[in-house]
SEBAKE-105066 format. One line per 5 residues: their letters; for each residue x negated, y, z of C-alpha. Coordinates in steps of 0.05 Angstrom, whole numbers, plus 5000, padded with zeros to 4 digits. Example, Ala and Ser with C-alpha at 12.3 -4.5 7.8 and 13.67 -1.06 7.14 Angstrom:
AS) 4754 4910 5156; 4727 4979 5143
***
This chain:
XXXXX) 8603 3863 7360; 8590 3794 7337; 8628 3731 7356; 8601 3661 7344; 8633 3597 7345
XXXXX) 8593 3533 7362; 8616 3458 7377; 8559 3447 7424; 8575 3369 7426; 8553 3365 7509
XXXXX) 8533 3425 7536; 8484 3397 7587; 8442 3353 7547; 8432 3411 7494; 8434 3465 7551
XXXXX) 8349 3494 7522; 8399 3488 7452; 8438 3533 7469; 8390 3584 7510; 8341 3587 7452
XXXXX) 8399 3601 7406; 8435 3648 7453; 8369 3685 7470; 8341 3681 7390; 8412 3707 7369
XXXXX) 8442 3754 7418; 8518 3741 7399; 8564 3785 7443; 8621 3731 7453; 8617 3662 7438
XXXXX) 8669 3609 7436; 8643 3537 7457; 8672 3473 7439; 8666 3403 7456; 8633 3414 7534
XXXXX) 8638 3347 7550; 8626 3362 7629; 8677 3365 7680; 8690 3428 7708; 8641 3434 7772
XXXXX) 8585 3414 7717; 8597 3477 7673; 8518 3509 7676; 8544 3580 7698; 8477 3602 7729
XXXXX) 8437 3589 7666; 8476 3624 7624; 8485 3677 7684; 8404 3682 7664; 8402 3703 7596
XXXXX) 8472 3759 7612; 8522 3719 7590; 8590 3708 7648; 8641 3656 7627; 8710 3622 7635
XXXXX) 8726 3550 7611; 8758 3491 7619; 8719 3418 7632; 8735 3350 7618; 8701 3290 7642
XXXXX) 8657 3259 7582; 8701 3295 7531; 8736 3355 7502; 8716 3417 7537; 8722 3493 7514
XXXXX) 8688 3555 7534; 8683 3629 7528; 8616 3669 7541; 8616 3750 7545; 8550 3786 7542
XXXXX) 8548 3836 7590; 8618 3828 7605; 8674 3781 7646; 8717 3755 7600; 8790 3757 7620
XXXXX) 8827 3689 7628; 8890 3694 7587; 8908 3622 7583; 8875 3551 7592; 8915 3502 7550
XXXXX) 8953 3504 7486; 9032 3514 7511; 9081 3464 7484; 9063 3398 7516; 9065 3391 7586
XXXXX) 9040 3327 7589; 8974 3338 7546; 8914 3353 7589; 8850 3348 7535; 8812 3415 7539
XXXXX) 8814 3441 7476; 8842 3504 7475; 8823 3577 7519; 8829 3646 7512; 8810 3704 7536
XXXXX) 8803 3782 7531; 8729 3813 7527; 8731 3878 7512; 8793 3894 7480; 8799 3829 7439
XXXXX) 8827 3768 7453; 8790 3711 7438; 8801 3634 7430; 8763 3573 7430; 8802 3514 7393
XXXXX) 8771 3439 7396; 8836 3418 7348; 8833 3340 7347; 8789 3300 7297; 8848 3255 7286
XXXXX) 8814 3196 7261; 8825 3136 7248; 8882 3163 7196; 8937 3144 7197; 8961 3123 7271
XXXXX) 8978 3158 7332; 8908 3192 7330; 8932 3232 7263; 8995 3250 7292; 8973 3277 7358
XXXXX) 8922 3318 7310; 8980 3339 7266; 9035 3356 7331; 8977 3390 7360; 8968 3431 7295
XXXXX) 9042 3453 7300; 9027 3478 7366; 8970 3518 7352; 9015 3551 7299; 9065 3574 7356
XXXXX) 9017 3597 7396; 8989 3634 7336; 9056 3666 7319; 9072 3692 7390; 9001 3726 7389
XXXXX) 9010 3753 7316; 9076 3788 7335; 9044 3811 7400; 9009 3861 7356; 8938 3844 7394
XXXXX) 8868 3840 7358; 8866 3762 7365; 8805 3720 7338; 8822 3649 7337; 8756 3621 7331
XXXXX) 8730 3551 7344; 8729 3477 7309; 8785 3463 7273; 8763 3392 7251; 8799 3414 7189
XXXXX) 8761 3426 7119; 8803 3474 7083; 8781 3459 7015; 8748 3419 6966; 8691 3473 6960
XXXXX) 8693 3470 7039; 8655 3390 7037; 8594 3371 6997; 8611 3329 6927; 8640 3257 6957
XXXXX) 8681 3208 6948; 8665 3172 7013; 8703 3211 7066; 8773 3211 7015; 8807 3174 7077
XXXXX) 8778 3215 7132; 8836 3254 7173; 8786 3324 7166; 8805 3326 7086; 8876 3300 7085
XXXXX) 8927 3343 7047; 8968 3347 7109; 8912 3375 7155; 8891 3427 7096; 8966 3433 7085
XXXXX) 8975 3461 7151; 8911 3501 7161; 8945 3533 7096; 9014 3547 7139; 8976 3576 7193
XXXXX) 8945 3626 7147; 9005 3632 7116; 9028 3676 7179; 8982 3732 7155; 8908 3708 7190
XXXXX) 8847 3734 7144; 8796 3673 7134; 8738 3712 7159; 8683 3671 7131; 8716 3659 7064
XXXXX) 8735 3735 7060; 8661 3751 7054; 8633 3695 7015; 8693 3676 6973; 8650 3618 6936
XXXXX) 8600 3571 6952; 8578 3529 7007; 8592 3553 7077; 8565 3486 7122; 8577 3492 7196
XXXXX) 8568 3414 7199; 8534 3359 7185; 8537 3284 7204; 8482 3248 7242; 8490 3197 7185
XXXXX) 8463 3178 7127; 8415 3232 7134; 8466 3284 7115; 8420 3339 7149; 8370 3319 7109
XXXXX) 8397 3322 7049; 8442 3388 7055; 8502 3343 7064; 8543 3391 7106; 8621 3413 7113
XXXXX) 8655 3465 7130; 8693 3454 7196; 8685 3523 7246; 8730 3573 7225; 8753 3652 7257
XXXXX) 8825 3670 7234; 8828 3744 7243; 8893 3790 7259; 8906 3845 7210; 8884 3895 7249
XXXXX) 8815 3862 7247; 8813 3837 7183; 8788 3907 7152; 8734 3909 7217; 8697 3856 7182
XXXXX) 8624 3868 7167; 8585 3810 7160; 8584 3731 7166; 8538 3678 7176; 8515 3608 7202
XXXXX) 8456 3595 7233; 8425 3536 7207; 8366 3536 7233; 8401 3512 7300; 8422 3449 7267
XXXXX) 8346 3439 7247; 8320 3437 7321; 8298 3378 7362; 8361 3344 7403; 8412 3392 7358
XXXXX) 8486 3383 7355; 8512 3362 7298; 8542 3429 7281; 8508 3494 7278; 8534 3560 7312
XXXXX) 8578 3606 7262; 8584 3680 7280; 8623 3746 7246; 8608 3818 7254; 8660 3869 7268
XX) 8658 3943 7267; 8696 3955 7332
***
């Protein structure tokens, strides 16, 4: 099966984006981020059109997460991240498709750094960890898949100096990528290609397409007992290359399930 990952950056103004990609690329689950439509607004029958059945969670103008199933309904495990009551962004849902349960994470960008911005990002991180834990002891095959707005290393970013304040590269954000790893999750894109660059993103700015300026910011964390399921890894850039792109391009895995 392969699972993709894509920060979508507003689902209904790329909408032919995504179809061409999902139609080119034939991924079997694929966790959406940054929806940016409220919930009624979520385009259900198009995707309905190319086989793909959904569950996500909207937000008016920002934020937004989604799951898509080929073939399949996925199952609707949980449509927040538990641990604040009072935080009601969209950027976390999960859900069971076939045996697997899936997430979509939108973690918080958390600029500018520091201020209140960086500290919701970093609380939010500690949460995520929780949630991580409970699943890892549940014994589940758990894929925590989506954008982590978090580049794990220096080989993770293109050669710069320019972005040294920027809350994606800060040692706490990497530091705590690191402790979430830490609790035994495989790095399923770095597992296969150990070195080199691994872009999932690149800034409308400064011509950073252009120019191969990219980062690495889309990540799947895989259970143990998926880790050694691993095939095969791979973004596809030539998404990012299209007319009226997002400024990310989908990432995907292959598993031998």
């Amino acid at each position: 099966m392969r699972f993709a990952t894509y920060n979508i950056n507003n689902i209904n103004r790329r909408l032919d984006n995504l179809l061409a990609w999902l139609a080119k690329a034939e991924p079997d689950v694929v966790s959406l981020q940054e929806l940016k439509a409220e919930q009624q607004a979520f385009p259900l029958k198009a995707l309905r059109s190319l086989g793909y059945e959904a569950v996500w969670q909207g937000e008016r103008s920002w934020n937004g997460v989604a799951i898509l199933a080929r073939h399949h309904a996925p199952v609707l495990t949980c449509t927040s991240l538990p641990g604040n009551a009072a935080d009601h962004q969209a950027r976390y849902i999960e859900a069971a498709v076939q045996g697997v349960l899936v997430t979509s994470i939108y973690l918080p960008n958390g600029n500018p750094q520091p201020g209140p911005k960086f500290d919701y990002k970093l609380a939010w991180f500690e949460r995520l960890a929780a949630r991580a834990a409970e699943l890892m002891a549940s014994g589940a095959p758990v894929i925590l898949a989506g954008d982590y707005n978090v580049v794990p290393t220096p080989q993770d970013i293109y050669p710069t100096r320019s972005l040294d304040n920027n809350a994606l590269i800060q040692p706490e954000s990497r530091q705590a990528f690191a402790r979430l790893l830490s609790q035994g999750w495989t790095d399923a894109m770095r597992k296969l290609q150990p070195e080199g660059p691994l872009w999932t993103f690149w800034d409308y700015k400064f011509e950073r397409w252009q120019k191969d300026k990219g980062m690495r910011l889309d990540h799947f964390l895989l259970s143990p007992n998926l880790s050694d399921r691993l095939i095969d890894t791979g973004v596809d850039r030539w998404v990012r290359g299209q007319e009226n792109a997002s400024d990310h391009a989908p990432a995907w895995i292959t598993l031998n399930l």
